[in-house]
C-alpha atoms as one frame of an Amber mdcrd trajectory, in Angstrom:
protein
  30.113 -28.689  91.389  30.198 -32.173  90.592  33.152 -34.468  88.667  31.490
 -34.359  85.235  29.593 -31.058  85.602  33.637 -29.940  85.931  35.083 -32.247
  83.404  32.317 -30.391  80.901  32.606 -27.298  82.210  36.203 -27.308  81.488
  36.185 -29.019  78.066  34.061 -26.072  77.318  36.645 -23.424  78.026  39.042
 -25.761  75.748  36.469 -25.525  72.778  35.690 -22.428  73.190  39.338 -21.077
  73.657  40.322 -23.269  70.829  37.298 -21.693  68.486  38.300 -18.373  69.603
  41.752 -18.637  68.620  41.144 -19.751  65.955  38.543 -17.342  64.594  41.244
 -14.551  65.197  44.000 -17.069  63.181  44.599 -14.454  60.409  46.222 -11.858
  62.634  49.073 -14.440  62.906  49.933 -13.302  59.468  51.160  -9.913  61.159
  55.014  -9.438  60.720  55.428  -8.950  64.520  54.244 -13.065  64.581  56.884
 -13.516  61.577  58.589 -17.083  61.787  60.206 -19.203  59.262  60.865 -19.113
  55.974  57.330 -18.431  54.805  57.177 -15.557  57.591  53.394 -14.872  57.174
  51.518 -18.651  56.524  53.637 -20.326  58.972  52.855 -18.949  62.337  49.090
 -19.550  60.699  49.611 -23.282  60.591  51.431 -23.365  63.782  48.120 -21.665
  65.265  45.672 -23.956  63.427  47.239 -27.103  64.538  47.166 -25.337  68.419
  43.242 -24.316  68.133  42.719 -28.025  66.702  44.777 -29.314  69.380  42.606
 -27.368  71.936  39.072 -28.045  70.694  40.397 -32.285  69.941  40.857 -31.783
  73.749  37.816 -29.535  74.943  35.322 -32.725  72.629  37.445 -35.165  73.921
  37.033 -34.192  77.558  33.060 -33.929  76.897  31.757 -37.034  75.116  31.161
 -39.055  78.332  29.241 -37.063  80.151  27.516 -34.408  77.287  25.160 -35.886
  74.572  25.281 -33.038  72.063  29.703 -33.729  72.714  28.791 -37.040  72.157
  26.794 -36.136  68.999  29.238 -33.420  67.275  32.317 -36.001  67.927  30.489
 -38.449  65.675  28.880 -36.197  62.933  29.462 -36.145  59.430  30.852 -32.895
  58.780  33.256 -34.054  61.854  33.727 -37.590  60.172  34.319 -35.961  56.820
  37.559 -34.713  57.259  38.792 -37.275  59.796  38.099 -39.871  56.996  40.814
 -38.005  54.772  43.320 -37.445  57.555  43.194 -41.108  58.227  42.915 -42.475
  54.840  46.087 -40.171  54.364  47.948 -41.818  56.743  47.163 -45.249  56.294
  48.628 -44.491  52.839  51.471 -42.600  54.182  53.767 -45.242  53.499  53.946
 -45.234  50.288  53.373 -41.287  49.633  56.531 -39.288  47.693  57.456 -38.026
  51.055  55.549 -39.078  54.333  55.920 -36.804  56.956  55.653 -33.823  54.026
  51.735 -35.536  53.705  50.941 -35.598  57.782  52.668 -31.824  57.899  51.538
 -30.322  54.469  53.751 -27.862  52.355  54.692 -24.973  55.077  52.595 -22.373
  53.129  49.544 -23.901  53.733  49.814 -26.650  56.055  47.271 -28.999  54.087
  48.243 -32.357  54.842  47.135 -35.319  57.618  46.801 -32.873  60.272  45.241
 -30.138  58.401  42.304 -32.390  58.205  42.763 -33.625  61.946  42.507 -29.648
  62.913  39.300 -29.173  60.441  37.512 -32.258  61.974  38.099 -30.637  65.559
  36.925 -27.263  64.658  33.723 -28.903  63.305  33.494 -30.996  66.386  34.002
 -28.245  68.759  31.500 -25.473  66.732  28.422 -27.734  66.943  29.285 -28.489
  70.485  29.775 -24.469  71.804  26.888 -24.048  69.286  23.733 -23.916  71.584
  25.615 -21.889  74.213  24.974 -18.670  72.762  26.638 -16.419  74.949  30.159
 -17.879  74.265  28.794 -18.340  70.159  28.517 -14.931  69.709  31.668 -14.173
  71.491  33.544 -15.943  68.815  31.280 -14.724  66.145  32.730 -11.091  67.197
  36.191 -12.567  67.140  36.008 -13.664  63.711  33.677 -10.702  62.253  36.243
  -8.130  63.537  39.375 -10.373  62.335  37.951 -11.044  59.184  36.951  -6.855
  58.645  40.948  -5.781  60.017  42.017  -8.268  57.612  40.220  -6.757  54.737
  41.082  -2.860  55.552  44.452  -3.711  55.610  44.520  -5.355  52.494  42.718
  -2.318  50.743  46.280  -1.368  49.047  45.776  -4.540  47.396  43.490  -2.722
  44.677  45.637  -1.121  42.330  43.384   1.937  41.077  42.792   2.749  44.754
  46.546   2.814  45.898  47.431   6.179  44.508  44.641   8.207  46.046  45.325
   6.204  49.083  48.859   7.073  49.230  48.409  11.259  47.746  46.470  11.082
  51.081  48.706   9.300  53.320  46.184   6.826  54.042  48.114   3.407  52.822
  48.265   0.639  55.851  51.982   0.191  56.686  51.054  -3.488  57.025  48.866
  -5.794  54.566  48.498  -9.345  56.362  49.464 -11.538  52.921  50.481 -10.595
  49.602  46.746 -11.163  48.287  43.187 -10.293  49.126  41.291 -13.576  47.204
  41.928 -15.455  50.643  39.102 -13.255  52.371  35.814 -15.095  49.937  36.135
 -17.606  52.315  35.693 -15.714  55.575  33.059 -13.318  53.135  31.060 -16.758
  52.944  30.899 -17.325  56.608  29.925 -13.695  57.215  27.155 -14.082  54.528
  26.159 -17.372  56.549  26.157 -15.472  60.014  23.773 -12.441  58.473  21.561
 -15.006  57.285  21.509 -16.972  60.272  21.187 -13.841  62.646  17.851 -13.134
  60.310  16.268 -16.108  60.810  16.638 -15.826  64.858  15.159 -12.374  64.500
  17.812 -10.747  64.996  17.884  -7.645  63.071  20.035  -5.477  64.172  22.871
  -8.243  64.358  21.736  -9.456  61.046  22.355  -5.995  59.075  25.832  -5.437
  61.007  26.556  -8.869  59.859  25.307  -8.262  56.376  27.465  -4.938  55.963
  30.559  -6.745  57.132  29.781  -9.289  54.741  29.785  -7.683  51.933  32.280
  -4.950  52.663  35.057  -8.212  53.318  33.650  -9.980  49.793  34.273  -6.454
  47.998  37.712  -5.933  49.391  39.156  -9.594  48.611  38.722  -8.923  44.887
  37.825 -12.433  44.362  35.506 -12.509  40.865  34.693 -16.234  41.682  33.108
 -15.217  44.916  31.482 -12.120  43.006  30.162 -15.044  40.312  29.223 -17.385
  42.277  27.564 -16.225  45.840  25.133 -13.768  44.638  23.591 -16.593  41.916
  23.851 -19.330  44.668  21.903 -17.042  47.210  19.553 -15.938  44.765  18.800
 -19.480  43.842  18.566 -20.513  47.423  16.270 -17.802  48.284  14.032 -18.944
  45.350  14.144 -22.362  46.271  13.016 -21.145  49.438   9.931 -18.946  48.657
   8.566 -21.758  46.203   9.007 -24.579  49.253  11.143 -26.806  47.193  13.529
 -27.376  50.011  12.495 -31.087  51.376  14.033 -34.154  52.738  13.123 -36.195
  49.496  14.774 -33.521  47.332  17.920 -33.303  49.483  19.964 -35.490  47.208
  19.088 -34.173  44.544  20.345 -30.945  46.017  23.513 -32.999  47.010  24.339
 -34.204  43.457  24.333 -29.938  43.002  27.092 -29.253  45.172  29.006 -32.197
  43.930  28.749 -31.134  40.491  29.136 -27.663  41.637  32.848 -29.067  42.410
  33.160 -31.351  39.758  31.978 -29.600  36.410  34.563 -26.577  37.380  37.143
 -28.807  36.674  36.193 -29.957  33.533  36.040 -25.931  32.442  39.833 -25.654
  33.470  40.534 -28.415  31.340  38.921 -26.768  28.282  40.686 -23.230  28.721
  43.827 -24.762  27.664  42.834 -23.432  24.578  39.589 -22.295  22.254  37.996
 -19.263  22.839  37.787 -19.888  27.023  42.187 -19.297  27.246  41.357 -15.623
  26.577  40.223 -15.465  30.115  43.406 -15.193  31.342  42.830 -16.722  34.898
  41.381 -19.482  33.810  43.779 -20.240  31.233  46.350 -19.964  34.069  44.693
 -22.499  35.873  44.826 -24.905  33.179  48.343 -24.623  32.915  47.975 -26.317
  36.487  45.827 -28.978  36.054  47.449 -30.263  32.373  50.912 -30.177  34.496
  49.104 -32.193  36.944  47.202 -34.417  35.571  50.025 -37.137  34.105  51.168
 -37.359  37.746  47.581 -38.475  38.346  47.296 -41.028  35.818  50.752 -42.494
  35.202  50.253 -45.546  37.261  47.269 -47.094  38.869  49.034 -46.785  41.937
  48.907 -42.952  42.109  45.469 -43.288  41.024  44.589 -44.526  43.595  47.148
 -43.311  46.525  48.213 -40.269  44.888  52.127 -38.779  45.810  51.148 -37.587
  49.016  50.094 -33.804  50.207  52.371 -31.155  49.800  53.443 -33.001  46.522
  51.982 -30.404  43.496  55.418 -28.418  43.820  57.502 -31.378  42.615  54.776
 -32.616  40.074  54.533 -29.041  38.751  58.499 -28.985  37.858  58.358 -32.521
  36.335  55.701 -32.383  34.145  55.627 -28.626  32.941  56.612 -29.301  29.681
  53.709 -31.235  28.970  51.362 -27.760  29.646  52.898 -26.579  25.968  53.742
 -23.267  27.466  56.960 -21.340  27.141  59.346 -22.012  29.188  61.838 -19.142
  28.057  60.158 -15.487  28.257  56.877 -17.447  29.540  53.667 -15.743  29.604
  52.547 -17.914  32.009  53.507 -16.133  35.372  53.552 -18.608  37.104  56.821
 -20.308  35.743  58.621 -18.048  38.270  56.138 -18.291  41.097  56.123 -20.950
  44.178  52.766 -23.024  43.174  52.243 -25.179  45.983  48.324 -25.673  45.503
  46.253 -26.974  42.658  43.650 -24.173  42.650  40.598 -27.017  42.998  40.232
 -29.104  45.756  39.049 -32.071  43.986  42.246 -32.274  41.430  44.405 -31.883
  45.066  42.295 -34.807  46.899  43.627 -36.917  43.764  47.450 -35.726  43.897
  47.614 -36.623  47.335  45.475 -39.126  47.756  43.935 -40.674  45.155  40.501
 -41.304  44.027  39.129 -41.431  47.651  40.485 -38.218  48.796  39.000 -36.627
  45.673  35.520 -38.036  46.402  35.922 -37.398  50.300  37.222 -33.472  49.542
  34.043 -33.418  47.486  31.839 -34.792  49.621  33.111 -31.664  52.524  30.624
 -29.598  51.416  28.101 -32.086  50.142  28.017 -32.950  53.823  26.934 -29.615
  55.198  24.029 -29.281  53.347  22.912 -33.091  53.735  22.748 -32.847  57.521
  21.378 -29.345  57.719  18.539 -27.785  59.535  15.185 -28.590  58.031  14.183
 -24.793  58.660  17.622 -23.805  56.981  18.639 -26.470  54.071  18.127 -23.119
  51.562  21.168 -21.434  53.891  22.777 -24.825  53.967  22.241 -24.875  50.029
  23.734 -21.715  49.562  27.208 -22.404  51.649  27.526 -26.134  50.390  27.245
 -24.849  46.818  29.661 -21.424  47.098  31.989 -23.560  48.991  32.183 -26.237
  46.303  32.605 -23.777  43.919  35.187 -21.428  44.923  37.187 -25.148  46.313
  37.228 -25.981  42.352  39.049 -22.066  41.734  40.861 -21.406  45.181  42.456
 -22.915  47.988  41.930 -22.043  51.682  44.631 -20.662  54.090  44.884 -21.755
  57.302  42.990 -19.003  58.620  39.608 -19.903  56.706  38.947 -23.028  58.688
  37.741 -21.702  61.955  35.194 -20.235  59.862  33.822 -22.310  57.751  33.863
 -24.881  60.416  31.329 -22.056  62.369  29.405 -21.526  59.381  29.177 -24.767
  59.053  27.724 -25.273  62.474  25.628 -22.093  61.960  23.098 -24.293  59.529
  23.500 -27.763  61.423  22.800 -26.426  64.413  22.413 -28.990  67.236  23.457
 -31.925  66.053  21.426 -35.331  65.557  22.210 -38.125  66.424  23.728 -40.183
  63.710  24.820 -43.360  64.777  25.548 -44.647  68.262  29.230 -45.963  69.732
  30.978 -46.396  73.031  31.849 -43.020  74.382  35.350 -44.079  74.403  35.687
 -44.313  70.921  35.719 -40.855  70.429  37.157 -39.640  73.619  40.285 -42.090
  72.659  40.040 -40.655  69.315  39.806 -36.810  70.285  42.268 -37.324  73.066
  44.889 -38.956  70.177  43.940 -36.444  68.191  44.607 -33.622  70.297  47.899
 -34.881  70.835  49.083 -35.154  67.265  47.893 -31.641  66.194  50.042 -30.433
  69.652  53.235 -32.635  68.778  52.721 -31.260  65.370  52.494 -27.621  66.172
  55.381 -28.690  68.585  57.428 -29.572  66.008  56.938 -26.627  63.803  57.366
 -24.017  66.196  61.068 -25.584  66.377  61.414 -25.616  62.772  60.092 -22.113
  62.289  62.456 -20.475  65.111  65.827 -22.937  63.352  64.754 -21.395  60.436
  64.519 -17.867  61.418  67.886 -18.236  63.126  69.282 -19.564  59.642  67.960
 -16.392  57.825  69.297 -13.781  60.599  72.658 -15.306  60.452  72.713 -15.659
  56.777  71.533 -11.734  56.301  74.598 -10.980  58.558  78.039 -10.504  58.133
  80.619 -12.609  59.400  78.203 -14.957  60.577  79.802 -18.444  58.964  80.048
 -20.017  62.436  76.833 -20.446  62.991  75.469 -21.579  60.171  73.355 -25.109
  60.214  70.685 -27.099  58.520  67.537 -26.461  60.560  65.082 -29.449  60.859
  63.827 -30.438  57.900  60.226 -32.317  59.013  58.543 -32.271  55.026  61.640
 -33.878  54.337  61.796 -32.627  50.482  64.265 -29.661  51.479  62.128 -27.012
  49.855  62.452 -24.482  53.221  66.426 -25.069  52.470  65.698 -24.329  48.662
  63.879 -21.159  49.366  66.582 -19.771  52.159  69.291 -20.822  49.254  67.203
 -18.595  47.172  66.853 -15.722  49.382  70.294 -15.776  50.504  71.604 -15.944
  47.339  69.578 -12.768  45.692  70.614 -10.982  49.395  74.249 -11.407  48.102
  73.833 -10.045  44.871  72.174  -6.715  46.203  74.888  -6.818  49.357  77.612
  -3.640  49.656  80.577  -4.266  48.183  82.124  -4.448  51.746  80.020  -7.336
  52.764  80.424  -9.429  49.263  83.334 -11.649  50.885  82.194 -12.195  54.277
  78.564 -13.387  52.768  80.159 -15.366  49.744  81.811 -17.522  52.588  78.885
 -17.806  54.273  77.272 -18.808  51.433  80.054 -21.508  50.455  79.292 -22.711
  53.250  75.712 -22.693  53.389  76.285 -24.920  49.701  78.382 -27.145  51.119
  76.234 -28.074  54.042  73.173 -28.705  51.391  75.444 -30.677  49.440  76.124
 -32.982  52.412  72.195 -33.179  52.658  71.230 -33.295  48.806  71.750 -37.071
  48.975  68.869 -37.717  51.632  66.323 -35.806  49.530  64.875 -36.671  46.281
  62.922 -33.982  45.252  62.864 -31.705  41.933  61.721 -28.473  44.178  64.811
 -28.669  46.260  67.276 -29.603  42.850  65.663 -26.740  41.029  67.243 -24.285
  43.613  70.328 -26.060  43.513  70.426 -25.976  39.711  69.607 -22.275  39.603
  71.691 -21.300  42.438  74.668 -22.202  40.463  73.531 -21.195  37.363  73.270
 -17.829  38.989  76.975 -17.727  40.540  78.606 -18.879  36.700  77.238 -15.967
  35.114  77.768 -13.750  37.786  80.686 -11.629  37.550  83.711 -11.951  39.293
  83.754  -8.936  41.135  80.698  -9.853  42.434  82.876 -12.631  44.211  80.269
 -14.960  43.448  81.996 -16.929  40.512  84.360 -20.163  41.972  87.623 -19.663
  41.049  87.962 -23.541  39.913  86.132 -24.374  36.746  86.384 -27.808  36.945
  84.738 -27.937  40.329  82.077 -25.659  39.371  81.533 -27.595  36.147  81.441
 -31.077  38.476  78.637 -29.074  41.169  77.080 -27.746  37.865  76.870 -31.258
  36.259  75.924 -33.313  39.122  72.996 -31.164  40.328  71.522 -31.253  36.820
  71.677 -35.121  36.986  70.381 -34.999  40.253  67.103 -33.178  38.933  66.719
 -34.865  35.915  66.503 -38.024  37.814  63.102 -36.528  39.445  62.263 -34.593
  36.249  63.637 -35.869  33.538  61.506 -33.656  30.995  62.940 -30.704  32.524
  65.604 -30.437  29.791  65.489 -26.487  29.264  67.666 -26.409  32.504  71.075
 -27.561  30.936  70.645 -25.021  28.297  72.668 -22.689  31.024  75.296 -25.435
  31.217  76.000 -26.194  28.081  76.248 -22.656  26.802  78.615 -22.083  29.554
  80.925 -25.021  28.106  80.538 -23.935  25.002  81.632 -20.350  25.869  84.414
 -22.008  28.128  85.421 -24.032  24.737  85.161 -27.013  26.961  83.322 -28.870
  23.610  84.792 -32.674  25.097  83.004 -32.063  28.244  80.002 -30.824  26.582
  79.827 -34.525  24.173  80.086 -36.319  27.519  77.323 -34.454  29.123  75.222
 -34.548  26.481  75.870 -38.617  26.500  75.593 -38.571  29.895  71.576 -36.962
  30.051  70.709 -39.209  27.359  71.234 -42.341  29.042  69.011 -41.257  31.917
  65.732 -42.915  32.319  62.734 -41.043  30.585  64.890 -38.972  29.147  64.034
 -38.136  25.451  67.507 -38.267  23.496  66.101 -36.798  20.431  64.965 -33.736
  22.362  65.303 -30.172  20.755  67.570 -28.839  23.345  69.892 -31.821  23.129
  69.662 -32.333  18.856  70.861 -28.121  18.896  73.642 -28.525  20.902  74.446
 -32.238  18.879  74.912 -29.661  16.097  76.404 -27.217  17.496  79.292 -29.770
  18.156  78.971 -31.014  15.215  79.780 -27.506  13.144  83.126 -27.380  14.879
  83.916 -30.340  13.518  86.289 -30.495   9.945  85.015 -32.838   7.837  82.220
 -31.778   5.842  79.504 -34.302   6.455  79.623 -34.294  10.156  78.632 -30.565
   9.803  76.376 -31.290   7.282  74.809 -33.490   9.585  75.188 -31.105  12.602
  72.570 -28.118  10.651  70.423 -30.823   9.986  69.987 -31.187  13.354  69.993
 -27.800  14.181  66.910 -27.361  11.738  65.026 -30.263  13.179  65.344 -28.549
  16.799  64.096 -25.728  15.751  61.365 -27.383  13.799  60.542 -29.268  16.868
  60.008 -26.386  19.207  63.177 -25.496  20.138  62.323 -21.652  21.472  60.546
 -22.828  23.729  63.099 -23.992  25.978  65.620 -21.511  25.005  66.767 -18.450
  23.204  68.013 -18.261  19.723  69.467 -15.694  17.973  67.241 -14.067  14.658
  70.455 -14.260  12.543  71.420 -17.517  13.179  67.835 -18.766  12.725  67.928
 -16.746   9.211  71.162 -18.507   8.205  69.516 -21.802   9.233  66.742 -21.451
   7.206
């Protein structure tokens, strides 16, 4: 064998390795693969960023020497998402926090080299494409992932889990805590049946079709329900009537892009009217009017965006301006870690501005513009469901892979599109490759700190070894959820343990607060701000209360500042505080304080939280128009909207009037 026949040969095995790994991505999600803080999403991003790494590699090796290499390096649907990744990080800069947008939040791993992995996986699928035997090797891989994955998540649907268990037949493992993730693999599945038709392949094709379907059923996702059967219908039609042409493609492209666009304009409507009483979509609109000040509060983020991984902070700061609750919520998601948007266009905005919401757009739009001639109506189908569930859902880690295959599925071998040097993309693939392997480096060290962090704080007696694992998002929200976590571990601790753990969680505090003035983020002061909200109403023979008032009220006051620096709208967190003061008849303190958060930049000093508490001063107070004054104020809180930021008593509203 021959130099390049080898060179190909073995950038094969890398693309087709890297494919195959990543087809099988969701079993990463298995506890025994448990790493980090977000045990079951991280070892999935560690494993995207290695397939992406291996297929950058397997193209890279390729493009001299192998046209169709050559070809699928420089495609759209490979160009597509390289475009974001490096619009992303020519932005970087000036993003909230930099690294957080080239790793992504750790639940997801959407960020710079997210996209790099997605553009590699594209790459490498068109290029294994026309060898079949390895194709349908990874087609089996991903069918049989995709089918485990959906049995195990069959205690997922409530009406079915008491049979399941009167009959001992509940999984003692579900792969993550919800089943919606699976539409996306469904979709590929659906693309693969289809696909396995038109070769002639029956038998395939109805194994395919039964997976299919069987996967869509078990994710419980009603968008998917909605949406594929009406897009495959229409396709289908389309089809049978010969309306599928070259000179109608963009219309058919406008389709898909509205398809992802007019979705979003729905959400904005179900804030409220008669579409709210859906409660999912209402929920969703809680999201996107959260969002959408962040968006347009300065033509700078209009254009650059904060950065991805940034829809955590946004959500905390601009909450308030949803309307909703935020005591005794009916919004569920108040309590919940939201680290996604729910529409990819809305996220291509918060992180990057308009481009990266016309680029995340145009993903899909892609697909069906360079499809086969003899399969745009499949193409149709998968650009169109794929817009459309992007503008309800997100996709994990593990849906890549396969939409990068389906994706090739209706491509097929690629055309050529425009000619460069060969080196371009071999320099590029090559760089690539490396960046999505220092990356899943880089994590893997995180994720095994981390894990260290978590056994020694779930241990006695383990104070000495506590440390601050790497921190590579750099907006401490891993060190805000082990706070969390270790805090709620100490509260349900035996007695016997309560002192040993309190130290270690002194500790733990003390080393954050030695970090908390590197990080400016309202997702990391949130947890700080709770965390000792928690330990001053705790009681004291839960050994969680300080001992020192004063310093707890100093901690107390200084993370509150600290987050409404980031957030100052977030007001309903020093109700807490100043109840406590009250309570602790510290009323001097309490007039500073209140001084104190007015004079703090976007703060609103005639805020319902902080006109209630005015008055409540103000009652204590002896001369008769001061407290006169002080239920004025009182009233106008109330008037203003005062429950919903906190609690107040039916008597004392009834004596106020």
């Amino acid at each position: 064998m021959n130099g390049p026949k080898l060179i190909i040969s073995f950038g094969r095995v890398l693309s087709i390795l890297g494919l195959g790994v990543g087809s099988g991505l969701i079993s990463l999600a298995h506890p025994v693969f448990a790493m980090g803080v977000w045990a079951d999403s991280q070892p999935m991003v560690l494993g995207l960023f290695g397939a992406g790494a291996l297929c950058f590699l397997g193209v890279g090796l390729q493009v001299e020497h192998s046209r169709i290499a050559r070809r699928a390096a420089l495609h759209p649907v490979t160009l597509t998402p390289l475009a974001i990744a490096i619009w992303s990080l020519l932005i970087s800069p000036w993003s909230d926090h930099p690294l957080r947008s080239v790793f992504g939040t750790a639940q997801s791993g959407q960020g710079i080299l997210w996209y790099l992995a997605l553009s590699s996986l594209m790459a490498a699928a068109l290029t294994v494409y026309p060898l079949r035997r390895a194709w349908w090797g990874i087609l089996i891989v991903a069918v049989v992932s995709s089918l485990i994955a959906g049995l195990l998540g069959v205690q997922g649907f409530d009406w079915l889990y008491p049979w399941l268990a009167d009959h001992g037949m509940v999984p003692s493992v579900r792969l993550l805590h919800f089943n919606e993730y699976l539409a996306y693999p469904g979709l590929a599945l659906v693309v693969f049946a289809a696909a396995a038709g038109e070769d002639r392949q029956k038998v395939c094709s109805w194994l395919l079709w039964g997976v299919a379907l069987s996967v869509l059923l078990l994710s419980r996702n009603r968008t998917a329900w909605l949406v594929m059967p009406v897009a495959l219908l229409a396709a289908l039609c389309l089809r049978n009537l010969e309306l599928f042409s070259t000179k109608r493609l963009f219309g058919l492209v406008v389709v898909v892009s509205l398809a992802g666009i007019l979705p979003l304009f729905v959400v904005f409507m179900a804030h409220d009217g008669p579409l709210s009483l859906l409660h999912s979509l209402w929920s969703r609109s809680v999201i996107a009017h959260s969002l959408l000040p962040s968006v347009i509060d300065s033509m700078k983020h209009l254009l650059i965006g904060h950065g991805w991984g940034s829809v955590p902070d946004e959500m905390i700061r601009n909450i308030p301006i949803s309307g909703i609750d935020l005591y005794d919520s009916k919004w569920g998601g108040l309590g919940r870690d939201i680290y996604h948007s729910h529409n990819a266009t809305l996220e291509g905005v918060m992180a990057a501005g308009l481009p990266g919401g016309i680029l995340a757009i145009s993903l899909p739009a892609t697909v069906l513009l360079f499809g086969q001639r003899h399969r745009l109506w499949l193409a149709a189908f998968l650009a169109i469901s794929w817009a459309a569930m992007d503008a309800f859902w997100f996709m994990i880690p593990a849906s890549l892979p396969l939409i990068a295959l389906a994706s090739a599925s209706v491509i097929g071998r690629p055309r050529r599109w425009c000619s460069v040097p060969s080196l371009v993309p071999f320099v590029c693939s090559i760089f690539g490759g490396l960046m999505l392997l220092s990356g899943a480096v880089a994590l893997l060290i995180q994720g095994m700190q981390e894990s260290r962090l978590m056994f020694a704080m779930s241990e006695a007696n383990q104070a000495d070894k506590l440390y601050l694992p790497m921190d590579i998002q750099g907006d401490g929200h891993s060190l805000a959820a082990i706070l969390t976590e270790a805090h709620d571990a100490l509260q349900s601790a035996p007695l016997e343990e309560k002192t040993a753990r309190t130290q270690q969680l002194s500790k733990f505090r003390k080393l954050l607060d030695g970090q908390s003035s590197s990080i400016a983020s309202s997702t990391f002061f949130m947890a700080l701000v709770n965390n000792v909200s928690e330990e001053a109403y705790s009681k004291r023979s839960d050994n969680l209360t300080s001992a020192d008032e004063d310093s707890l009220s100093k901690r107390w006051a200084q993370r509150i500042m600290a987050l409404l620096r980031e957030a100052p709208m977030r007001l309903d967190v020093v109700v807490p505080y100043f109840n406590w003061m009250m309570i602790k008849g510290r009323d001097q303190d309490l007039i500073n304080r209140i001084e104190a958060v007015k004079a703090l930049e976007g703060v609103d000093s005639n805020h319902p939280v902080l006109s209630w508490f005015d008055g409540s001063i103000a009652l204590k107070s002896n001369s008769p128009a001061v407290q006169k004054n002080g239920l004025m104020l009182m009233r106008q809180a109330l008037r203003s909207g005062l429950e919903r930021f906190m609690p107040v008593d039916k008597a004392l509203k009834d004596a106020l009037g």
